[in-house]
N, C-alpha and C positions, 0 to 999 in steps of 0.2 A: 683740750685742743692739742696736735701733734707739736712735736718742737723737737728739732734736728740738730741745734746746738749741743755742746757738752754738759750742762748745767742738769745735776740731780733731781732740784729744788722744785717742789709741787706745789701748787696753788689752789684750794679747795672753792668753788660754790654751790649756793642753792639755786637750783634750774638750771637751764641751760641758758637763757637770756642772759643771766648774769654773768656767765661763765664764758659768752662770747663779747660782751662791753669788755670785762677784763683783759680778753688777749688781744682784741684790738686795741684796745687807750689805753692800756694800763702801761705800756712798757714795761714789761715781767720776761726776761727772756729765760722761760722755764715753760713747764708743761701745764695748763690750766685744765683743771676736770669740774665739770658741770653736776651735781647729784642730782635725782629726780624728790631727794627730799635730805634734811640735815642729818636725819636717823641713821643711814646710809654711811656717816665716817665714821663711824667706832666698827663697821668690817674690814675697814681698809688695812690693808698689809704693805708697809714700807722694812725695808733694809734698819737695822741699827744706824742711826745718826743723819739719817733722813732730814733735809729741813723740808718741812709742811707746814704751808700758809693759809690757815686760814678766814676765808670772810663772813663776817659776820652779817647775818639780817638784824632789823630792827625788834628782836624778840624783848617781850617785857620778860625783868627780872622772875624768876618763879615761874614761868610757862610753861609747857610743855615741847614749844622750841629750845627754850633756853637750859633747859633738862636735856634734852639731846643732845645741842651742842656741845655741852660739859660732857655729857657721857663719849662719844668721838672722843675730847679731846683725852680723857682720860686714858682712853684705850689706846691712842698713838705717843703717850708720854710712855703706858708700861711696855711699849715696843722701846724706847731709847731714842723716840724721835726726836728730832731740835721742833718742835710745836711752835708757831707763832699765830697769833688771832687779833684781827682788827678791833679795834673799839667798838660796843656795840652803841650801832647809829641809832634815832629817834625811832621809836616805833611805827612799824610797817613800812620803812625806808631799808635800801641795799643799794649795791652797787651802781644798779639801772638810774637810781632816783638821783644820784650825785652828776651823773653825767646826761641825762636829763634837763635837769633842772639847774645846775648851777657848772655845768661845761668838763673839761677833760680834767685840767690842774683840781678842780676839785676832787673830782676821782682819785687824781695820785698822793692828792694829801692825803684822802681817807683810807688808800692802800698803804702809804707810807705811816699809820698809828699803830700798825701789826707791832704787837708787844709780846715777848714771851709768856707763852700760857704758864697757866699752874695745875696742878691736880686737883681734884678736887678731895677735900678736909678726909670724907671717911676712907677714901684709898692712902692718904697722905700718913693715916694713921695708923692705918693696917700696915704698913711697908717698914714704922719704926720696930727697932728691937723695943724689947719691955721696958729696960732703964728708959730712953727716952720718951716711949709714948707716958709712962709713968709721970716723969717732968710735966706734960703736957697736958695732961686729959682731964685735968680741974678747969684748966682755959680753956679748953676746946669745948666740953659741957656748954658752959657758961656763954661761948660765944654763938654755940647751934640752939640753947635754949632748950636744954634738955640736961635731965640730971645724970649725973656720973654715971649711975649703975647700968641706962639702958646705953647710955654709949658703950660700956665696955662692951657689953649682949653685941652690937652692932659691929661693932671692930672687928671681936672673936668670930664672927659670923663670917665678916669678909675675909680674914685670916686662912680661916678652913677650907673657904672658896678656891683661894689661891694657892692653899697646899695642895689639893683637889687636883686642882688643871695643873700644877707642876708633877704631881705624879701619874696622870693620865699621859702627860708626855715622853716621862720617861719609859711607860712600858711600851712605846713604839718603840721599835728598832729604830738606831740615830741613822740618820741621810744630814749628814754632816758632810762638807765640802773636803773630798780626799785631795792630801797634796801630791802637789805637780812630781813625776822623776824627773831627778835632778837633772841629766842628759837629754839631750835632743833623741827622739825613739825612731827607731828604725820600722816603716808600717808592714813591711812582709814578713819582717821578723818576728813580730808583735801579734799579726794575726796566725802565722804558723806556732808560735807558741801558745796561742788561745786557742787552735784547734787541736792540739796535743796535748792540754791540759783536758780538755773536755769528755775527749773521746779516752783520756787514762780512767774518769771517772764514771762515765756510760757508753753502753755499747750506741753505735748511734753508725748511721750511714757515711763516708767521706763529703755528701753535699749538703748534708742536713746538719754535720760539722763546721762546716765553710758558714753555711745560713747562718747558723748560731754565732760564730764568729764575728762574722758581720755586722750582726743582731747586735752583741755588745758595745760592738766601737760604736754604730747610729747610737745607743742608748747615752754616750757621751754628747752626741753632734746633735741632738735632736731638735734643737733650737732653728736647725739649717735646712730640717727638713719643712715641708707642707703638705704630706699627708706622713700617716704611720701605720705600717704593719704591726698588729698585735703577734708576739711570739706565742702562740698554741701549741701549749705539750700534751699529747694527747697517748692514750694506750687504749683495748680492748679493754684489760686485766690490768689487778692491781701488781706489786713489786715486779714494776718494766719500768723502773728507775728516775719514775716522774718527778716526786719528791727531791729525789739527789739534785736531777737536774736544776732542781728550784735552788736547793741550798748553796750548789755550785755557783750561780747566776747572782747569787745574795752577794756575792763575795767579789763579784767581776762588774756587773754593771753602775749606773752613776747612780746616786741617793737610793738605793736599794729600798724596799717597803714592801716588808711580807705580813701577809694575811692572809688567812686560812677561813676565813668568814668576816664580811662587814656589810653594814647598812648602806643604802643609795647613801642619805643626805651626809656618812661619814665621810663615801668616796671621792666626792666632789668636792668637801668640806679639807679631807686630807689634800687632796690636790693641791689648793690654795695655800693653805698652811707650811707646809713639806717643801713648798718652793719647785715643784712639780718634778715630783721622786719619779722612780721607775716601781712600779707599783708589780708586787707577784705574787697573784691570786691564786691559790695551792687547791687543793677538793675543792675544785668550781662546777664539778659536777654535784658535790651535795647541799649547797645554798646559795647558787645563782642561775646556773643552768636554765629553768624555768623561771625566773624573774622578767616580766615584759619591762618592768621599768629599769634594771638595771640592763637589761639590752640595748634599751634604748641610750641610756650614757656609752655605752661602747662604743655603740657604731658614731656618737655625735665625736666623738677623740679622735677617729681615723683622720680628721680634715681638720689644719687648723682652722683655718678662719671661720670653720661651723662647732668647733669645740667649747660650746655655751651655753650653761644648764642657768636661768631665770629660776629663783627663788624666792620670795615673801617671807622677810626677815623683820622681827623685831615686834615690837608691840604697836608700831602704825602701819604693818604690811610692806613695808618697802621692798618693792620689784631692785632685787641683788642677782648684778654676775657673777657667775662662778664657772672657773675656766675647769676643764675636761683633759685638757691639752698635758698630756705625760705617756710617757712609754710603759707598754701593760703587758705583763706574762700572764698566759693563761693555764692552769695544770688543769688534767682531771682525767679521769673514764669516758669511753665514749663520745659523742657526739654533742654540740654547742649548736646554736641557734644557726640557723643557714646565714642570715645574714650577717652576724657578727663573723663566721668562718669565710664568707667572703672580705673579712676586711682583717685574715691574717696569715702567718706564715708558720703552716702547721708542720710541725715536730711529730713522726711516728716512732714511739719508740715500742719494741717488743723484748719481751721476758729473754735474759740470757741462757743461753745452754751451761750445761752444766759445763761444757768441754770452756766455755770463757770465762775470762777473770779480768776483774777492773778494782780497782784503789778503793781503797777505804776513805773516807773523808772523816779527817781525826783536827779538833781543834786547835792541838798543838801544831798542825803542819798546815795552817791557812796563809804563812807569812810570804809564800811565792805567790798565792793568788791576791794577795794584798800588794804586790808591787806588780803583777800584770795589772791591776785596777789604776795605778797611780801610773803606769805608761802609757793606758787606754786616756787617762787624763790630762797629759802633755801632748800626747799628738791630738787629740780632739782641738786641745786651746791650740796649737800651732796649724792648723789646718781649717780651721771652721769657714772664716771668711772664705776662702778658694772653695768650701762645699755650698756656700749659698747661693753663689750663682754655676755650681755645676748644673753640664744640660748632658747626662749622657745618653748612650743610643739604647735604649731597652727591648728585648727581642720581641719580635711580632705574636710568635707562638704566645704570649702570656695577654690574658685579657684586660682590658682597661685598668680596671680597678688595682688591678696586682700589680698590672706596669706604674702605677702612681707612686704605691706603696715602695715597689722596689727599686726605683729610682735614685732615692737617697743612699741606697745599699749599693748599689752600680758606682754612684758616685763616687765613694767612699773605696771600693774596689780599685778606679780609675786613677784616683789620686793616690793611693799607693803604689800603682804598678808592678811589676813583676807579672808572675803569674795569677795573681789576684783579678783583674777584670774575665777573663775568657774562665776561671773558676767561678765566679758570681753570676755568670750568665748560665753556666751547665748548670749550679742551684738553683736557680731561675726558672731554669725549665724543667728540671728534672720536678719542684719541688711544686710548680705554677703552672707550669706547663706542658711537659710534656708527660707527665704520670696524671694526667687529668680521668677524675674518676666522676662516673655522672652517680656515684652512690652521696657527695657531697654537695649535689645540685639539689633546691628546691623541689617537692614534689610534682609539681607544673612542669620542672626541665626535666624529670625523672619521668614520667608520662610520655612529654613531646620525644623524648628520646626513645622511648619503644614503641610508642606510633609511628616512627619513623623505619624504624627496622621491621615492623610487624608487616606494616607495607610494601616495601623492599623482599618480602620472604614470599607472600601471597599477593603479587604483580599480576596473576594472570586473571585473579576476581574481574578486577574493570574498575570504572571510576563511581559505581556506586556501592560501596564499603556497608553491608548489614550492619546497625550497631549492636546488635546480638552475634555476631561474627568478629567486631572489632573486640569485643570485652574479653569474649571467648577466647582471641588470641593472647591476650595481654593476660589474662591470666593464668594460662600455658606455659608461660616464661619463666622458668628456674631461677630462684633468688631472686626474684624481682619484687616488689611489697601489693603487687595486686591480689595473689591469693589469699593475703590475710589484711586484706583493706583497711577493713575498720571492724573495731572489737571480733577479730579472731576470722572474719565473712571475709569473701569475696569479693572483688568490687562488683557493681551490678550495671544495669547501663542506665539508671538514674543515677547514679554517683558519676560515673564519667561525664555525662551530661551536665551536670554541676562542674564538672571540671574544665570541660572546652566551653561552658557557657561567657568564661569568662574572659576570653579571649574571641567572643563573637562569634565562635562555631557551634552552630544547632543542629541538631537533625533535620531531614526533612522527611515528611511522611509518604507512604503508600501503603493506602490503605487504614483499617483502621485501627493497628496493632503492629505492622514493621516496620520499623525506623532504618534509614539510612542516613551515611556520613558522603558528603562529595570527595573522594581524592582530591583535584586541584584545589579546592579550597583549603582541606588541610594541609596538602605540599606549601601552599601558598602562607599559609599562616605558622606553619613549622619553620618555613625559611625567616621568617623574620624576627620571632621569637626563642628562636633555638637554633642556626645555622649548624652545619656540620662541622665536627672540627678538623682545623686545617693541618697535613702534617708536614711540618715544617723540621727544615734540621739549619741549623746555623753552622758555620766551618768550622771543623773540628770539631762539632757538638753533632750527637745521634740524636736521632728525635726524642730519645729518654732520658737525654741529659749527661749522657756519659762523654766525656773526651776520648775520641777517636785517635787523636793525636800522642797522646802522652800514655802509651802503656805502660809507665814506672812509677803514674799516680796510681796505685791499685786501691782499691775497695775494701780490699782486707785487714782487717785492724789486730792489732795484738799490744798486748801488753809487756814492755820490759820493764822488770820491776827498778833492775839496778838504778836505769836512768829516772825513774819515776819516784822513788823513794827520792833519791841525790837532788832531785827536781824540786820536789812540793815537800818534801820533806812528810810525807803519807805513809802508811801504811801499804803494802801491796799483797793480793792474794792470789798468789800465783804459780801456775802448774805450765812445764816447759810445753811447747805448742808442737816438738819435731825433735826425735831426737837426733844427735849428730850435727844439729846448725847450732852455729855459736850465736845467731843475731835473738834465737828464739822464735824466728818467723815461721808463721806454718806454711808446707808448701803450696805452689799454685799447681792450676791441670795441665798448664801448656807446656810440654817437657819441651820445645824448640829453642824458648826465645828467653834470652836470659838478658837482664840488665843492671850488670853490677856495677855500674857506676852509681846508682843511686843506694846502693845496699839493699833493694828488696828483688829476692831471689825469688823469678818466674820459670827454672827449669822443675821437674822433677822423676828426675831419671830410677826412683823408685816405683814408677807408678806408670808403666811401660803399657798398661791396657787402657789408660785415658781414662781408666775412674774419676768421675766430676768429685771433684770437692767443691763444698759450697762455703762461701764467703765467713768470715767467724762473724760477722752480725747477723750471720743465720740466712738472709737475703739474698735469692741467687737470679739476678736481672736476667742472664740469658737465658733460662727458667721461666720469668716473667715474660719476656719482649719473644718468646720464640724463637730463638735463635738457636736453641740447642734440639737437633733433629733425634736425637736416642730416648726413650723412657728412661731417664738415670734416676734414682731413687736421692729425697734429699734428706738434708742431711739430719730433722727430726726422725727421719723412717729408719737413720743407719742407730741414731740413739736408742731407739724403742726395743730394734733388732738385736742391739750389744746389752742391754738389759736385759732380753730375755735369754739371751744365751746367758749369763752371769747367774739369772737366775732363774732357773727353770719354772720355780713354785709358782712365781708370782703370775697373777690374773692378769686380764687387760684393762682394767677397772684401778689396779693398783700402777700397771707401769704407766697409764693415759696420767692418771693423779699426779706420777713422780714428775712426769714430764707438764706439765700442766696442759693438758690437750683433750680433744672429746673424747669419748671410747669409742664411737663410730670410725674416726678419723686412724686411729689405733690398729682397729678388726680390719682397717680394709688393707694397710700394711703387710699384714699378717695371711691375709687373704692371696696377696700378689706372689707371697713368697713359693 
């Protein structure tokens, strides 16, 4: 039963009946929990020095009750709890039967015989060093009725057990409670040094930096939030920095817990255990990716109050909860189950050019990210309460589910102010909403969406749609996944049929072989299933997320080593970006507009024919978004080009290799030239 007082102190019963006579009559102003069987407290997890009360039923000595109870209490003495247990009452008598049968005062006597528990004998004995169990183990024989030699068998038994489970624990990474910075933390300060630390160690976009940013300090607050964005690191290919990103993240977020492969029942098991770490699931594309049941613990985490896996524990079945509820990184290759990637905030990272350079991550120089951790730890504890009941505004452009998720993110923006809020919202959108790709929609939204366009192309058919004409259109479509449907075919128009069947769209016949689709019915059924998207631009925000306002936040990342070594105390591998500039910065294309008050230099009076340079994360948005009306070559095509002039010999087979890219992609380069 709930209890809003200050008091720690827990009250155990069996059932729920009992567990509601106690917080009524008992006068206990503590927290009363009800089990659905006694087996059920030896799972329970309390703090070191916990007091827990518990009530006894009327089990006969030697029962199978009364074995349980012992084992519970066992298990909350080797946590350090303060154990207390009532007298046990007459047989098949509890709590109900005293107030019942002989009123409320008798109840509170029988509450008030709670005596400190003991351990029981063979853990009591396992726990001494050998001088003392030595003292002891002729009396202890003698008083279990058992001769010497199999107690020792028995002891040593449980000894092992216990060395066992202390070194299974140690080989997890500790999620030990990091201390507080000793100073009140500045939060703009805090997060612009978390996104400068990040992006020194991966090439990574300015909003996907912010996100990440973000990502960390929620991983302190997480307790404030009610739903949770999983952070998805996701690449094509492998060395595009996933990994680092993981190890970086080890070193920054709360209780950290990395794995590279674990079982369902460890996941939910570590949860509980761990005190609900921030869990970073590394190659989750080569042992979870296709797991149904470990998906299904994912998507149950996104939502607290539905973050609860039911379990059958112990050797009488007892139905155990076990919470879901912790903040999850996901690494890997490709693609994640659609519905777990709706329920996260996916990281694209891509392979660096040869022309950029990022820090080494060296063990000797983690002692700066170990005091960003311990200032993401004072502002979380000075701030939590004001995030529990933040309600901020979260942009339209982002669909439900991401607005839930990014909510706590906005908040957390908001209560730091500065530039921070109008930066969470371009990540926001750029990362949720406005780079919205239907190649990450369900196969269903991936269909409705080129029925939709297919329609819109061929208008002048009319409103009875051939479905030998519809399939034929869809499978026409460049890069779309109908040409190779299923094992390698085409889709056909039984497969489609299978597919709009399930949303109540059939053909209808004429004749006894062509099938047709009604237009209004599937405009009707597209609209409600799959609306179009809307293009929205928030002020100051382009619909791609970019700040329209602030042209001195640039895009552009580079590395200076001086301040980055002096920083993290890292290693730096670094080659100058321009020569001639003292900042190291490479130049931008716009030779007009220059703003040096913030030190990033946007003229460049070198490059007087408007040569596009593209971004050093390789990424060039006005490329993407159409905004740049010239065929400018980018800036892989100018690598491939400056390779082959370097070196004449070499193939396109070898420079596609050096560069990591197709050879198709390569010849057509070569081709333009």
């Amino acid at each position: 039963m709930p209890y809003e007082g200050d008091s720690t102190d827990v009250v155990f019963c069996e059932g729920v009946e009992d567990a509601l006579t106690v917080y009524r009559y008992g006068a206990l102003r503590c927290r009363v929990l009800g089990l659905p069987g006694i087996g059920g407290l030896r799972h329970q997890k309390f703090p070191e020095g916990t007091k827990v009360i518990v009530v006894a039923d009327g089990d006969a000595p030697g029962s199978k009750g009364a074995k349980l109870l012992q084992d519970g209490l066992d298990a909350l003495l080797l946590q350090k709890c303060d154990v207390w247990v009532t007298k046990t009452p007459p047989e098949g008598c509890d709590a109900n039967f005293f107030l019942v049968s002989h009123g409320v005062d008798a109840l509170k006597a029988f509450l008030a015989s709670a005596e400190p528990a003991t351990c029981s004998e063979i853990l009591r004995l396992a726990s001494l060093d050998l001088l003392a169990y030595g003292k002891e183990r002729l009396q202890a024989a003698k008083n279990l009725g058992i001769t010497v030699g199999i107690l020792d068998q028995i002891v040593e038994r449980e000894r092992r057990k216990r060395a066992s489970k202390a070194k299974a624990d140690e080989d997890w990474i500790s999620v030990d409670d990091t201390r507080f910075w000793q100073d009140e933390v500045d939060g703009v300060e805090l997060l612009d040094d978390l996104v400068r630390t990040i992006r020194s160690f991966v090439i990574m976009t300015k909003q996907a930096a912010w996100a990440v940013a973000l990502w960390v300090l929620f991983s302190w607050c997480f307790e404030a939030a009610h739903c949770a964005l999983k952070l998805w690191i996701k690449s094509p290919e492998k060395r595009s920095g996933k990994t680092r990103l993981v190890e970086v993240l080890s070193y920054l977020v709360y209780r950290a817990l990395t794995a590279s492969g674990m079982t369902v029942s460890a996941f939910y098991r570590l949860v509980e255990m761990k005190g609900h770490p921030t869990v970073l699931m590394d190659e989750f594309d080569t042992w979870a990716s296709e797991s149904l049941e470990f998906r299904g613990i994912l998507n149950a985490g996104f939502d607290k109050k539905n973050a609860v896996r039911w379990v059958c524990v112990g050797d009488d079945h007892t139905p155990t909860p076990f919470s879901l509820w912790c903040p999850q990184v996901i690494a890997g290759i490709g693609n994640i189950a659609d519905t777990v990637a709706d329920r996260c905030l996916k990281i694209e990272l891509k392979r660096k050019l040869r022309s950029e350079t990022v820090i080494k991550l060296r063990r000797r120089g983690t002692g700066a990210l170990d005091d960003l951790a311990r200032k993401c730890a004072r502002w979380a504890n000075d701030n939590i309460k004001d995030l529990m009941t933040a309600e901020p505004e979260v942009p339209d452009s982002i669909n439900d589910r991401a607005a839930d998720g990014w909510e706590i993110l906005l908040a957390i923006a908001e209560q730091i102010g500065g530039p921070w809020p109008q930066r969470a919202r371009q990540a926001a959108i750029k990362l949720s909403g406005g780079e919205y790709s239907i190649d990450d929609e369900s196969i269903s939204a991936q269909l409705f969406h080129d029925i939709r366009a297919v329609l819109k192309e061929h208008s002048s058919v009319g409103d009875k749609i051939p479905s030998s004409s519809l399939v034929g259109w869809l499978v026409a479509l460049e890069d779309r996944p109908w040409v190779e449907f299923k094992r390698g075919q085409p889709m056909t128009q039984h497969q489609l049929a299978r597919q709009l069947r399930k949303f109540e769209i059939r053909p209808h016949s004429a004749g006894e072989k062509a099938r047709w689709y009604s237009r209004p019915e599937l405009i009707s059924v597209l609209d409600r299933w799959h609306p179009e998207q809307p293009k929205t631009a928030t002020s100051g925000v382009a619909p791609n997320g970019h700040d329209t306002s602030s042209p001195g936040d640039s895009d552009f990342q580079t590395v200076q080593p001086s301040e980055a070594a002096e920083i993290l105390g890292c290693e730096a591998n670094f080659k100058p970006s321009g020569e001639g500039q003292p900042d190291g910065l490479k130049k931008l294309q716009n030779p007009s507009e220059t703003a040096p008050s913030d030190g990033w230099t946007v003229s460049n009076p070198e490059n007087p024919r408007g040569v596009h340079e593209s971004p050093a994360n390789g990424l060039d948005d006005n490329r993407e978004n159409g905004a740049s009306p010239d065929p400018q070559p980018t800036s892989v095509a100018d690598e491939a080009r400056t390779l082959k002039e370097q070196n004449p010999s070499w193939s396109i087979k070898r420079i596609a290799a050096e560069l990591g890219q197709p050879e198709r992609r390569i010849e057509r380069y070569f081709e333009n030239i």
